[in-house]
N, C-alpha and C positions, 0 to 999 in steps of 0.2 A: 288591085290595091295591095293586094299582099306581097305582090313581086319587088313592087314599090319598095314595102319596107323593109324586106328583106335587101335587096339591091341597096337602100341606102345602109341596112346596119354592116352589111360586106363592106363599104365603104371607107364606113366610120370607123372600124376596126381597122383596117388598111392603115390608112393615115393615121391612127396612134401608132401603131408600127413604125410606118418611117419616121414618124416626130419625134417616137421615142428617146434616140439621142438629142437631141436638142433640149428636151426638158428634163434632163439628169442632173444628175447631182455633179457637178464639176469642181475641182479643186484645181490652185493654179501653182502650176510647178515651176516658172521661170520662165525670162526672154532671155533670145540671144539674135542679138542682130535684128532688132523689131520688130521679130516674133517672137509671139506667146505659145504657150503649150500649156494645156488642160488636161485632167484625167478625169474620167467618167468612172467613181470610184463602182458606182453601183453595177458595171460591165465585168470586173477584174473575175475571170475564169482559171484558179490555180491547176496544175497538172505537176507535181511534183518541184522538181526546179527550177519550171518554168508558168509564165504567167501571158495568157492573152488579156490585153484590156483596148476600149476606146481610148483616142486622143483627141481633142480639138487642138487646131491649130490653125492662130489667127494673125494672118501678115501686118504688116506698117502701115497697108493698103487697108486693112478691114475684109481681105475674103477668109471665106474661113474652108476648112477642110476638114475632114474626121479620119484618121488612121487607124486600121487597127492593127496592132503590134502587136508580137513578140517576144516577151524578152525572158532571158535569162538569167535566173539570180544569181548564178554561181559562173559561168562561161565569159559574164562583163559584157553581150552582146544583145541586139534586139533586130528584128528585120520585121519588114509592114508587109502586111498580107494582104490589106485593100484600103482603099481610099474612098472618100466620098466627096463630092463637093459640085462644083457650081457646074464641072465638067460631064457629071456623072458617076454611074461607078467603075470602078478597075477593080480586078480580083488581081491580085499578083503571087508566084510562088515562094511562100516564104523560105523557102532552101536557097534559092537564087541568090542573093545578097542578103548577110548578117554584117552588122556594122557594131563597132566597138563602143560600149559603152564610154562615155567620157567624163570623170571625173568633175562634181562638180556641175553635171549639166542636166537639164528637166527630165533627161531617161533616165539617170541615175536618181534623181529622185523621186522617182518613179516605181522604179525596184523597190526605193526605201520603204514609199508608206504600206507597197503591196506586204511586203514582206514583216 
């Protein structure tokens, strides 16, 4: 019986874990092209002048995805370091591709509130 409860409380913790992003605190930053993008303010991890945080990100279709990014406050760049979603997950190397922030768009504002 006790293995029981123990097995279930491993569980139950487990699965807060992975839910955790989903039940965050999200703010919504902009579409383009009939996607949205979401910030998961309660993720934002500073390291100087750069910032990792969650993104949702939800197509025209309704799937959704969760990036976590990169970015740069001062460089104008951000690269995804993993993904999450319907696929699974992807760890990627965030040295691999940095992409320019763009003026105007949910990464950029993105930077703003972190900053």
């Amino acid at each position: 019986m006790l293995k029981r409860v123990l097995l279930l409380a491993v569980l139950l913790i487990s699965l807060g874990s992975a839910t955790s992003l989903s039940a965050s605190h999200l703010s919504y930053m902009g579409t383009i092209d009939g996607t949205s993008y979401y910030i998961d303010k309660d993720t934002v991890q500073k390291y100087g002048k750069n910032a990792y945080v969650w993104v949702k990100i939800v197509t025209k279709e309704g799937s959704e995805v969760w990036g976590h990014i990169l970015v740069s406050r001062y460089g104008k760049a951000y690269t995804i370091t993993e993904l999450r979603g319907d696929g699974g997950e992807q760890k990627l190397d965030p040295h691999e591709e940095f992409r320019p922030i763009l003026p105007n768009s949910p990464i950029e504002k993105i930077v703003e509130l972190i900053w």
